[in-house]
TORDRENDREN-604731 format. One record per residue (C-alpha): residue number from 1; residue in one letter; x negated, z negated, y. Coordinates in nm, 4 decimals. Example, Ala and Ser with C-alpha at 12.3 -4.5 7.8 and 13.67 -1.06 7.14 Angstrom:
<recs>
seq,type,c1,c3,c2
1,a,-1.2300,-0.7800,-0.4500
2,s,-1.3670,-0.7140,-0.1060
</recs>
This chain:
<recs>
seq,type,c1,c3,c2
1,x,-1.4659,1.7329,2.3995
2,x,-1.3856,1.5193,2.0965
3,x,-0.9939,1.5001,2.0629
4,x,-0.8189,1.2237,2.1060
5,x,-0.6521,1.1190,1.7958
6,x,-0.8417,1.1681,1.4176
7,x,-0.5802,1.1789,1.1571
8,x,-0.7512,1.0577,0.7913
9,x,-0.5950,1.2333,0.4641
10,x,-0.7341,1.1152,0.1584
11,x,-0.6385,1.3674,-0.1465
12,x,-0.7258,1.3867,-0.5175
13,x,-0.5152,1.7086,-0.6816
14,x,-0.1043,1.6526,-0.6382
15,x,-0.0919,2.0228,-0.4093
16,x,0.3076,2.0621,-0.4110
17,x,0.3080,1.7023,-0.1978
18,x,-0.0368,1.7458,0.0113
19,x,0.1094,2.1363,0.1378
20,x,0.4222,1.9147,0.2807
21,x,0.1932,1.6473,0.4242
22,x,-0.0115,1.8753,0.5936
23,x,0.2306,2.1177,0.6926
24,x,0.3603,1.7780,0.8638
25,x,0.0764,1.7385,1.0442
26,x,0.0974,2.1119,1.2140
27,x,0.4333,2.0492,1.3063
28,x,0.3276,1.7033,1.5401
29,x,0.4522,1.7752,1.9054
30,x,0.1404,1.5684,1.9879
31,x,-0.1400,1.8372,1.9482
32,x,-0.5026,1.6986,2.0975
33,x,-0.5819,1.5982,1.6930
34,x,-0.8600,1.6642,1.4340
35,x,-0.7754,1.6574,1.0323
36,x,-1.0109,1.5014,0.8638
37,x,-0.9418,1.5775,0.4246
38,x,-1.1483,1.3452,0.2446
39,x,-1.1121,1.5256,-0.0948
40,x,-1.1827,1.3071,-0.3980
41,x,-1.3276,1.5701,-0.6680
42,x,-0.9753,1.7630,-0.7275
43,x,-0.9552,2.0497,-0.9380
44,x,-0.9466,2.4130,-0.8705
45,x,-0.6030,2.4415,-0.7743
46,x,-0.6332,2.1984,-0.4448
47,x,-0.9943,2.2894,-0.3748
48,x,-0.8247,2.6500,-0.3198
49,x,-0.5640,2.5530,-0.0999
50,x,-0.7860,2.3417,0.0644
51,x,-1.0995,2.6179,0.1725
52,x,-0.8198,2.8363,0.3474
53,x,-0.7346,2.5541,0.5995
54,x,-1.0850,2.4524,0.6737
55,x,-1.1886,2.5237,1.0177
56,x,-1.4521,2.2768,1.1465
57,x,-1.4247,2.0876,1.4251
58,x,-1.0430,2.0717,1.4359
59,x,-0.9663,2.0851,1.0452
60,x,-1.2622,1.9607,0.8115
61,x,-1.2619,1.8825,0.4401
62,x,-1.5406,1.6531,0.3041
63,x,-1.5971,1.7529,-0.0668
64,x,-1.6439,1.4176,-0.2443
65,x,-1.7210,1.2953,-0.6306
66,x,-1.4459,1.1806,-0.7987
67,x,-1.4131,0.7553,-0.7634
68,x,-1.0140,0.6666,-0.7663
69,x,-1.0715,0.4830,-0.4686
70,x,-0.8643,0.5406,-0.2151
71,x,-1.0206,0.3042,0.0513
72,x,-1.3782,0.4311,0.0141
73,x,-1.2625,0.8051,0.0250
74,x,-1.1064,0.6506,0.3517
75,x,-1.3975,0.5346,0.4313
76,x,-1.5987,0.8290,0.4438
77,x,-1.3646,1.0525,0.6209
78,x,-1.3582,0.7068,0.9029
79,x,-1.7665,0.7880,0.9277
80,x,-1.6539,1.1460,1.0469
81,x,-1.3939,1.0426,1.3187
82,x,-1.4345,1.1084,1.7010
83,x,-1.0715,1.0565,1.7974
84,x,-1.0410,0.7583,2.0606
85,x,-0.7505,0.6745,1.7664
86,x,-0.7263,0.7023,1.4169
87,x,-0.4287,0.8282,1.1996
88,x,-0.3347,0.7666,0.8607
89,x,-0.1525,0.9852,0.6149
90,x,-0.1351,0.9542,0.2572
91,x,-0.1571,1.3052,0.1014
92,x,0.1914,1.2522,-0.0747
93,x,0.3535,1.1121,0.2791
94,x,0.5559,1.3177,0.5566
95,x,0.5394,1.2740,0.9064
96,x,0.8283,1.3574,1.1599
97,x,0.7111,1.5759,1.4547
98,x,0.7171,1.3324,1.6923
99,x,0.5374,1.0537,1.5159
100,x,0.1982,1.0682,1.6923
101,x,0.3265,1.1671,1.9985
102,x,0.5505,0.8623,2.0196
103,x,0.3296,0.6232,1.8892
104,x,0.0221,0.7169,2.1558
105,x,0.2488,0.6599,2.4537
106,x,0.3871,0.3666,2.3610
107,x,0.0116,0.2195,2.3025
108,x,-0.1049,0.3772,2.6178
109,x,0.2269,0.1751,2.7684
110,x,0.0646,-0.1604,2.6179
111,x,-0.2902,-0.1519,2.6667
112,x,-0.3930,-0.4778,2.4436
113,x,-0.1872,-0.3603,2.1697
114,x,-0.4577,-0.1650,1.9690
115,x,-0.2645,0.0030,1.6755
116,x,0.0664,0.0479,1.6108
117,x,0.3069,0.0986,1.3216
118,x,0.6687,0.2812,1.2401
119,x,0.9761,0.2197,1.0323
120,x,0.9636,0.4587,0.7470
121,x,1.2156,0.5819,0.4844
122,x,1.1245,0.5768,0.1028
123,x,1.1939,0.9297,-0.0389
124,x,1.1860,1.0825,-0.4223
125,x,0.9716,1.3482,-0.5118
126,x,1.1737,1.5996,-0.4170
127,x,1.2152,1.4630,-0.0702
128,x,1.5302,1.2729,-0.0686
129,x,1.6148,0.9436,0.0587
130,x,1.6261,0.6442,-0.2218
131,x,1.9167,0.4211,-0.1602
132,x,2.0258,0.1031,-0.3373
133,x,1.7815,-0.1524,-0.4579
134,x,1.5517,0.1334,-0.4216
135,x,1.5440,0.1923,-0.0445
136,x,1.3604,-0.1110,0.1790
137,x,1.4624,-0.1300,0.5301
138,x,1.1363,-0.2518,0.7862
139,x,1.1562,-0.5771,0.9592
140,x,1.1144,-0.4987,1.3296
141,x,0.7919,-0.7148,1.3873
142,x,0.5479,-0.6574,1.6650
143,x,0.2905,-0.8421,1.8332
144,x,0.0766,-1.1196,1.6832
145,x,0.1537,-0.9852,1.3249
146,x,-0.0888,-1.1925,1.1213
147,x,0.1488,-1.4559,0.9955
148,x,0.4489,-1.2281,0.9372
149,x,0.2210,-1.0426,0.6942
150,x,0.1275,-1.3118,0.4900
151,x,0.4998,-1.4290,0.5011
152,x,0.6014,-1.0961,0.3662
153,x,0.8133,-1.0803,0.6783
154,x,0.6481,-0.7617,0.7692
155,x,0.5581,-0.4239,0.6344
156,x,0.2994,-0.2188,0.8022
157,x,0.2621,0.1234,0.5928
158,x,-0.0568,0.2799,0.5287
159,x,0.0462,0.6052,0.6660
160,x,0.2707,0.4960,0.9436
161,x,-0.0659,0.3514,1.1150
162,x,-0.2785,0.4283,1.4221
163,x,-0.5499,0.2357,1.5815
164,x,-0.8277,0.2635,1.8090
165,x,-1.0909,0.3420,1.6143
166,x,-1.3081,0.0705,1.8317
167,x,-1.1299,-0.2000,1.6479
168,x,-1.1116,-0.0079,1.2912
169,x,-1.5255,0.0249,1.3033
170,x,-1.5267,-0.3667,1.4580
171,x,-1.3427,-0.5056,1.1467
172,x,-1.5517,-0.2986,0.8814
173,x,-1.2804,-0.0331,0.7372
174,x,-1.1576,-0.0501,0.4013
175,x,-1.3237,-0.3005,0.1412
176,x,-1.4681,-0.0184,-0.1111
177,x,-1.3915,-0.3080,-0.3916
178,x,-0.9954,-0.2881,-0.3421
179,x,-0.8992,0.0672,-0.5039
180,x,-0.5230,-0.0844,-0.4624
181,x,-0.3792,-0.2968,-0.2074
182,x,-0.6738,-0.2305,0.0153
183,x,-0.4540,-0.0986,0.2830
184,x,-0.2781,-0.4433,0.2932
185,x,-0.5840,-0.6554,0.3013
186,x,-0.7349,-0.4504,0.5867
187,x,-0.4175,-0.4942,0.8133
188,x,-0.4817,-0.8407,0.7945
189,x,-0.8139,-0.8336,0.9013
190,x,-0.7027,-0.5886,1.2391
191,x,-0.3821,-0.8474,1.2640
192,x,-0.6523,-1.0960,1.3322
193,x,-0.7864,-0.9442,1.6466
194,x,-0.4978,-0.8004,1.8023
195,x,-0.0996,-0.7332,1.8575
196,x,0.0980,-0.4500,1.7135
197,x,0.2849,-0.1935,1.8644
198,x,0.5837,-0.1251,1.6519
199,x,0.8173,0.2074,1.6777
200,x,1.1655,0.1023,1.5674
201,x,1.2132,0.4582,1.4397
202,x,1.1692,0.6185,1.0492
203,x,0.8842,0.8530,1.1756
204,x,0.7195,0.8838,0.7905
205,x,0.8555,0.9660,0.4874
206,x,0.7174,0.7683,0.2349
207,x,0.7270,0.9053,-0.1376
208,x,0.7961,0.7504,-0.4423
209,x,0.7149,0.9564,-0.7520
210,x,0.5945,0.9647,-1.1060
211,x,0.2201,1.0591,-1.0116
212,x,0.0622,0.7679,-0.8634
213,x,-0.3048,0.7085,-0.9194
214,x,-0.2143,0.3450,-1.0330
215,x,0.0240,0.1255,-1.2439
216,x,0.2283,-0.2087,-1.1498
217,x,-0.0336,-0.4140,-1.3671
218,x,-0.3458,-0.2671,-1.1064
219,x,-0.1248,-0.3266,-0.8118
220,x,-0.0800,-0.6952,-0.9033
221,x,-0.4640,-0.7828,-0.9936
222,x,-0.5374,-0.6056,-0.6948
223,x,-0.3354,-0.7795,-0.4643
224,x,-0.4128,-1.0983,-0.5975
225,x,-0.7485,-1.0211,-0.5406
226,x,-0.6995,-0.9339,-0.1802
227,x,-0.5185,-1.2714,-0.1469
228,x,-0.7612,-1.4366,-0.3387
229,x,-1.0103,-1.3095,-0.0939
230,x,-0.8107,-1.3806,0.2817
231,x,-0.7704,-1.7573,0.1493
232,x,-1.1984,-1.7825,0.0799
233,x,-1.1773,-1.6431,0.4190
234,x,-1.0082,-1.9553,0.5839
235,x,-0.8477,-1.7672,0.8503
236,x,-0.4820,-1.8228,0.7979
237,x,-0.5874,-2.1926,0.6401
238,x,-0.2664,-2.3187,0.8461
239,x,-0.0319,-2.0552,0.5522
240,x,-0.2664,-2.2276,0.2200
241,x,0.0352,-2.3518,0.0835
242,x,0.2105,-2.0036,0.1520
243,x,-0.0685,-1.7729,-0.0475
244,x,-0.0838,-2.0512,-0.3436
245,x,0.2376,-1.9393,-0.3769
246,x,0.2648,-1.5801,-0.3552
247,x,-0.0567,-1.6032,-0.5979
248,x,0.1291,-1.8000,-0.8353
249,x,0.4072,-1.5690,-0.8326
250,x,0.1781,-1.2736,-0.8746
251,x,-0.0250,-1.4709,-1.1484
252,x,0.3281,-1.4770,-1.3422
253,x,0.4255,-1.1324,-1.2914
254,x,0.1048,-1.0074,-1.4142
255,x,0.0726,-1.2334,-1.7262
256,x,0.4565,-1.1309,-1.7823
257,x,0.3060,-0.7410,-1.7737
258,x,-0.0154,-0.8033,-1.9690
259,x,0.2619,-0.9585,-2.2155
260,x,0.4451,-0.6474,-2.2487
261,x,0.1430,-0.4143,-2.3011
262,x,0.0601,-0.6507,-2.5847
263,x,-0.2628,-0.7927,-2.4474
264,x,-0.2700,-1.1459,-2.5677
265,x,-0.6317,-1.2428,-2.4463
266,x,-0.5431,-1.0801,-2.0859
267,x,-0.2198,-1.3237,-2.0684
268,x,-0.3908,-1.6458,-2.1367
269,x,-0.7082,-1.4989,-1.9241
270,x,-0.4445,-1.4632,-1.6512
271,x,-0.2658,-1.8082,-1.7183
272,x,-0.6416,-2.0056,-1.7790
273,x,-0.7577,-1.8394,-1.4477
274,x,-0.4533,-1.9046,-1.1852
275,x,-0.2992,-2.2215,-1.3533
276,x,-0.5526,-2.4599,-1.1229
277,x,-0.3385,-2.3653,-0.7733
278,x,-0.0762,-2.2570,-0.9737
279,x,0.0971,-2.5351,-1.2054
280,x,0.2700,-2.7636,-1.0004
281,x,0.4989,-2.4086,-0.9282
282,x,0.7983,-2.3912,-1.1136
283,x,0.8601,-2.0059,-1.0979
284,x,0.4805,-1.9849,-1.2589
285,x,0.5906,-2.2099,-1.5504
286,x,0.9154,-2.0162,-1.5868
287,x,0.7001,-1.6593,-1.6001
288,x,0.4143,-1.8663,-1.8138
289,x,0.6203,-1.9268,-2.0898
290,x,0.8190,-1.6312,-2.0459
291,x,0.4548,-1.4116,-2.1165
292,x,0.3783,-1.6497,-2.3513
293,x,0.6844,-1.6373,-2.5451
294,x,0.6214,-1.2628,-2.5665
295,x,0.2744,-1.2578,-2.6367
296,x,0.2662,-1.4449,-2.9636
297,x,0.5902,-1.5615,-3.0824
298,x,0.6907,-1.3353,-3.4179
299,x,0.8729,-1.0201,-3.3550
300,x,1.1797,-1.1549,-3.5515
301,x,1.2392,-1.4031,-3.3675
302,x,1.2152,-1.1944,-3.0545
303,x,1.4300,-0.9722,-3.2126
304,x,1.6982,-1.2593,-3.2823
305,x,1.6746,-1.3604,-2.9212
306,x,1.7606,-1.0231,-2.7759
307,x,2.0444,-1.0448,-3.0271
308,x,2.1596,-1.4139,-2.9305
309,x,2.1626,-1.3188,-2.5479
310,x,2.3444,-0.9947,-2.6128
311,x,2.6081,-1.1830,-2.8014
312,x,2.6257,-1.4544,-2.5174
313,x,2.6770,-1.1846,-2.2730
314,x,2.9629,-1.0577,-2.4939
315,x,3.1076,-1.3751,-2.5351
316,x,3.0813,-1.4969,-2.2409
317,x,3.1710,-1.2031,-2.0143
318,x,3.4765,-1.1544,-1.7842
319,x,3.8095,-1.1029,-2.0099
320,x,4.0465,-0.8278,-1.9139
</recs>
């Protein structure tokens, strides 16, 4: 009898975090589960650690080439699934032990709600809470969740998800073209054809570390390419004016980042490409000239900026 969840672990090396996320996964209260370990060419260390767990049809590694591509090493290990549901968990990510069990009742509670999401607490590496700027609190948002996502009124984390796999196989999985941000672009697609089931509880700990697969400057053109592609889609036409905007703002930012790497051509590549829905913006003139600035005005008189602004902040600042 197939079980009925399928919980999907991509992994690629990292085995002092993928020991904690699976040893997460053991401790579930919820126990009719298969682990699926979709693992992306890692060396010897995690290919170790990873034969003494295998035990096919309840724990089963697929032994994949290297890509860097999260979604289509998803993808593969989604081919594999006979769960009625399908889990998520990043290899770097923590579950608490009653995540799936909570989650699968409340579904089973609201049966046209086909996936569900939780609250979730950013951690370090080591484990510990962030707090500050650095933690992010998540919007209680269920239901219809489409618009809230493009709003950036929601957060649905990758491994905070389950959904019928039904609906997962009826939307197409991951888009094997998005190595980042493909988690995001997919949620849109499932917010399209049903509501959300939301647990107002932190039931994953997600980690924030030195050792992800990808910089800020592949998270923007990625996402901008996932935007780029649910406007040509004309399903949310009615929020246009909304993902001109957030495309602008991500045009900026990643002109801005080219700028600080030093790649001239990539700014005005960036600015040439994004300036026809973005100009009439005033945050993308502000971050245009701000990259541009950067790019190709002399170092000395970048130098005497810094030097101007730090004396205005001296001058200027609160007296004692």
């Amino acid at each position: 009898m197939p079980p009925l969840v399928s919980i999907i672990m991509p992994t690629f090396n990292r085995p002092k975090y993928l020991r904690a996320a699976i040893g997460s996964v053991f401790d579930q209260s919820f126990r009719d589960w298969e682990l699926l370990i979709a693992d992306d060419g890692s060396g010897a260390e995690t290919r170790d650690y990873l034969r003494t767990l295998e035990d096919p049809p309840r724990i089963k590694v697929l032994w994949l080439s290297h890509s860097g591509n999260p979604g289509a090493v998803r993808n593969a290990a989604l081919r594999e699934a006979r769960g009625e549901y399908v889990a998520f968990l990043d290899s770097d990510d923590v579950w608490m032990p009653d995540k799936l069990r909570l989650q699968i009742e409340s579904l089973r509670s609201h049966g046209v709600r086909e996936w569900s999401y939780t609250a979730f607490t950013l951690v370090d590496g080591s484990g510990s809470p962030l707090t500050g700027d650095r933690a992010r609190r998540c919007p209680a948002v269920d239901g219809w969740i489409l618009d809230p996502l493009i709003k950036e009124e929601a957060f649905v984390v990758q491994s905070s998800v389950v959904v019928r796999r039904e609906l997962i196989q009826r939307v197409g999985g991951y888009d094997d073209n998005l190595p980042v941000c493909e988690d995001y672009e997919l949620g849109v697609r499932l917010a399209q054809h049903s509501e959300i089931d939301f647990i107002d509880a932190p039931l994953v700990h997600l980690r924030r570390h030195k050792e992800h697969s990808f910089d800020d400057i592949a998270c923007l053109e990625n996402l901008r390419r996932a935007l780029d592609k649910i406007q040509r889609s004309g399903a949310v036409a009615h929020l246009d004016p909304v993902l001109k905007r957030r495309r602008a703002k991500i045009a900026a930012n990643l002109a801005r980042g080219h700028a600080l790497g030093g790649s001239r051509l990539r700014v005005l590549g960036v600015l040439w490409s994004s300036a026809r829905y973005s100009w009439h913006y005033r945050d993308w003139w502000i971050g245009a000239l701000a990259a541009s600035a950067r790019a190709f005005a002399p170092a000395g008189a970048l130098r005497a900026v810094r030097r101007y602004r730090l004396g205005g902040r001296i001058k200027f600042g609160p007296r004692s």
